[in-house]
N, C-alpha and C positions, 0 to 999 in steps of 0.2 A: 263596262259590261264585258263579262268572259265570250271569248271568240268563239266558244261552244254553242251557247245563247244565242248569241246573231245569227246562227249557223241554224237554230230550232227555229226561230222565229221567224228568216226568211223562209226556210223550205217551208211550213207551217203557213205563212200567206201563202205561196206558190200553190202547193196543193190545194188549199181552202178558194183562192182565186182560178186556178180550172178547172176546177169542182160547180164554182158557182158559175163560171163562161159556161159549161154546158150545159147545168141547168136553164138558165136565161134563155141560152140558143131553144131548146125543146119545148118549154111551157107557156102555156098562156098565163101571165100572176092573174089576171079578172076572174077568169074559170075556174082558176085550180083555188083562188077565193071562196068560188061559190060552194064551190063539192065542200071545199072543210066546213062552214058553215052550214052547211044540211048534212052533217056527218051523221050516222048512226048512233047517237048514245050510249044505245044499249048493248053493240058491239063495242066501243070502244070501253064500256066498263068493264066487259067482258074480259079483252086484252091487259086493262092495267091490274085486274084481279087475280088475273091466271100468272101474272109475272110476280104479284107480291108475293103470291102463294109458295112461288118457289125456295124465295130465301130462307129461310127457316130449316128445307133438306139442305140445301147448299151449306150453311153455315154446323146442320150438323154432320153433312160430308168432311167439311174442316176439323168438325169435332176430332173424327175416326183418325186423321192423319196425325193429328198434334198428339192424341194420345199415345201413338205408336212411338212416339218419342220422347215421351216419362214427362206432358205439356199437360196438365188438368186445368180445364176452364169450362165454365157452364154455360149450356147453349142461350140463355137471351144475349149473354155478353156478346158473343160470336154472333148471332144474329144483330145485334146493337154494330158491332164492326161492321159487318156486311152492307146495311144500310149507311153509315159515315162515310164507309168509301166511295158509295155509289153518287153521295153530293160531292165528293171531292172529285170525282170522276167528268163533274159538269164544269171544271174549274179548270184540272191538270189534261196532262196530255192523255188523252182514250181513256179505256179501261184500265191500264198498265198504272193510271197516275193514281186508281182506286187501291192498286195492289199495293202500291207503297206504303198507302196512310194502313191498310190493316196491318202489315209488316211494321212501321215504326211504334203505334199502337200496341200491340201485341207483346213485342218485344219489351218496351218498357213494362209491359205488365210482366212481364217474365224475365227479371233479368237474368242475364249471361244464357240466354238461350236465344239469341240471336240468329244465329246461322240456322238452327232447326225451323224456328218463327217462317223467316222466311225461305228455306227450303221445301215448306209445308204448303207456303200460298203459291211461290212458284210452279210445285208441283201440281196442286190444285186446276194451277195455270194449265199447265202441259198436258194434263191429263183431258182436260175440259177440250184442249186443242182437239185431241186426238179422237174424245168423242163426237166433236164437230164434225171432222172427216168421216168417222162412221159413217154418221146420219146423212151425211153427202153423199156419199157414193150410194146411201140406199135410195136415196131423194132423184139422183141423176138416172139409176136404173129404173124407178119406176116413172120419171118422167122418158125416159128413153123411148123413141120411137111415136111420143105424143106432143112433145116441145119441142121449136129448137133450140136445144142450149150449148149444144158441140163446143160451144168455145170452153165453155168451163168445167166441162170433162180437162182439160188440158191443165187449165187455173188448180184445179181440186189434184190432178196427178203432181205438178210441183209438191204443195203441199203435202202429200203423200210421204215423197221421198224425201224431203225437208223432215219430216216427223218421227222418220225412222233413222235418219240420219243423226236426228239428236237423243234417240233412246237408247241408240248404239253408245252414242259418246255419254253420257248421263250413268249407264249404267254397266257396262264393258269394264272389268279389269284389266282386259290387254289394252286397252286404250288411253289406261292410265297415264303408262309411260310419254307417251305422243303429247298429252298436255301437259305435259312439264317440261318441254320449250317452250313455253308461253310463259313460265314462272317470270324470268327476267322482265321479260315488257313488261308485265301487268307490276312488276315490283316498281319499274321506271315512272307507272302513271299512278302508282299509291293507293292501288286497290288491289293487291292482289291476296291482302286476309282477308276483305270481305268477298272476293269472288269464291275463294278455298273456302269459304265458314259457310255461303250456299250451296258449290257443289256438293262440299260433305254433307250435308242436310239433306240434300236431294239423292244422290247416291247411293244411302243408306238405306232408301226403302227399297232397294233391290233384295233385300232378306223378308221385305213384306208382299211376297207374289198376290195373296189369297185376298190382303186389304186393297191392295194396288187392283186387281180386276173388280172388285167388291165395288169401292168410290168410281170405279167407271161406267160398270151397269148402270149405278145412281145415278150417274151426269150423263147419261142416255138419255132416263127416264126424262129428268129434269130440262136437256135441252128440248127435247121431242113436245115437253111441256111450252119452253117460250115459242116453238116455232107454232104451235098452236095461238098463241096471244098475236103472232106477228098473222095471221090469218086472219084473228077475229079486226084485226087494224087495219087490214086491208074489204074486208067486207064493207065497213064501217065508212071508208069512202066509195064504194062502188065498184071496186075491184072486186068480182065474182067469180074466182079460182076456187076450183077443188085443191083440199089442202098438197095434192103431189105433186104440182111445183115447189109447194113452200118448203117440204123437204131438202131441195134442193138450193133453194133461196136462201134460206135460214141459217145453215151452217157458214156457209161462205160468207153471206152480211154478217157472222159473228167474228169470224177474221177477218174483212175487211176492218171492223169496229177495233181490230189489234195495231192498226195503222199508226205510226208514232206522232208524224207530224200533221195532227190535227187537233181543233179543240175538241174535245166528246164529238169526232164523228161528225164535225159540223159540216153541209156540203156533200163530202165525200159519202154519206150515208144514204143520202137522197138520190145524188148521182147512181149508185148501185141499184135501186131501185127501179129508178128511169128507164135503166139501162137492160135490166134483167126482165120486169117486165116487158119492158116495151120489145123482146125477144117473143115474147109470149102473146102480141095482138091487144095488148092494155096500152091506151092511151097517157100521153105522157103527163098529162095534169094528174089524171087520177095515180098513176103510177107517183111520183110526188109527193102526193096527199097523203099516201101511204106510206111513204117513205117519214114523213111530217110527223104523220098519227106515231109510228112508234119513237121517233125521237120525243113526242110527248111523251108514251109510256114510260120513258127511262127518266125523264121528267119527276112525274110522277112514282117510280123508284124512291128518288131521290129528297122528296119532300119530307119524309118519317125521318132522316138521316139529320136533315134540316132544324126539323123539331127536335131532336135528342140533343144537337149542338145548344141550340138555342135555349134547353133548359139547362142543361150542365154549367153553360155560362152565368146563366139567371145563382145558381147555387154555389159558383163559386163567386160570384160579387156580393152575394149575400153572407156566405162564412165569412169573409173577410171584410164585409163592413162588419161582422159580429164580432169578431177578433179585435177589431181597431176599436171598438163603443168598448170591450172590456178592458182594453189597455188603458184609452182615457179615462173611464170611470170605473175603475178596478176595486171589487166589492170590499 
């Protein structure tokens, strides 16, 4: 096994394993049983309806980016990717493990347009960050002076300057030169035409100012939509917040969700929960439950993605038992 590997897989228990020591420390499992069990239904169908709802813009927000790069594909396919990644997302490492399968996907549908492929989902990526942070800082102002959340005014300022520090390098022509010190190593570890083939992808929508602010209004709109699902999932065990915490809550559990070393969030999603409510005078069962209820949403994400594998499979073992009946018995 590569030393890389052992290196994901330990930090990846570490995390997951004090992730779960603090939950254990804080909750009752018998109580925090009974809340999921008399959950709300009708909230929670609410939450996993307002999250499918989404994909469809999201995927035709991808539309708008690949097109800007001479990429035509039609929106069920891209909605069809959208949902595949989100099962593979319950498998690989976070949401990051989603962006690959739509990048290796995508690409093969497109060949030699690789570097744009995923220049486009990257961006996607980045952009979606940096609408997180918006919705943060509007989330932490209007909880301001009503919760205490002090600590992550602090959390959300890193990220801040983390965001802006890579829009400078991403899209900076004077900054050009400064990354090409980097050429040698990255040649030494044998990536460095795939790192070039996504910067230039990414790079390049520096000539698209008008679609670049366009796809982010969209991913406002759209996250301001999940943080709503992640509310009706907390009603639904008894968490009784007005939605201006979750403004706050929301964006941040969406980076935390960017955490490399875990499986989809597992632990560590709940923990944040825990933790951020129970900031806020919620009990740490119910805080949990909540945490639970949306890890089933993404859950439930993930099942259409399920079912599309699960047919595509069904019709290529059927072409090619049809292939092999004509070879043996060839009319």
């Amino acid at each position: 096994m590569k030393r890389k590997t052992v290196i994901r897989i330990v930090l990846t228990l570490a995390v997951t394993g004090l992730a779960l020591t603090y939950i254990f420390w804080k909750i009752d499992v018998g109580k925090t049983l009974h809340i999921l069990a008399n959950a709300d239904l009708g909230y929670f169908a609410l939450s996993v309806g307002i999250a499918l709802l989404t994909v469809p813009p999201m995927a035709w927000r991808w539309k708008l980016l690949l097109r800007a790069k001479g990429i035509e594909d039609n929106l069920p396919w891209l909605t069809r990717a959208y949902f595949v990644s989100y099962s593979a997302s319950q498998l690989l490492p976070t949401s990051v493990g989603g962006d690959a399968v739509r990048i290796y996907e995508t690409a093969k549908r497109h060949p030699g347009h690789g570097g744009p492929v995923a220049g486009s989902v990257l961006l996607e990526r980045a952009l979606g960050g940096a609408a997180t942070l918006i919705l943060a800082g509007v989330g932490i102002a209007l909880a301001f002076g009503h919760y205490d959340i002090g600590v992550y005014l602090w959390v959300e300022l890193g990220f801040v300057i983390a965001t802006l520090l890579f829009g400078i390098v991403l899209f900076s022509r004077s900054v050009r030169p400064l990354l090409r010190r980097f050429v040698p190593i990255l040649k030494r570890l044998w990536v460095e035409r795939h790192v070039r083939a996504v910067y230039e992808g990414m790079h390049s929508y520096r000539h698209n100012v008008r679609l670049l602010l366009f796809v982010t209004c969209v991913t406002l709109v759209l996250q301001a939509a999940r943080i709503v699902s992640i509310w009706a999932g907390g009603q639904a065990v008894g968490v009784h917040l007005s939605m201006r915490p979750y403004f706050a809550l929301g964006p941040l559990l969406f980076l935390v969700m960017l955490v490399p070393f875990t499986l989809n969030g597992v632990a560590v999603r709940e923990s944040f929960f825990v933790n951020f409510l129970g900031r806020l005078s919620i009990g740490a069962d119910e805080a949990f439950a909540a945490g639970f209820v949306f890890f089933l949403v993404t859950i439930a994400l993930a099942l259409p993605g399920v079912a599309i594998w699960g047919v595509e499979a069904l019709r290529r073992a059927s072409a090619q038992a049809k292939v092999g009946r004509e070879a043996e018995f060839p009319r």
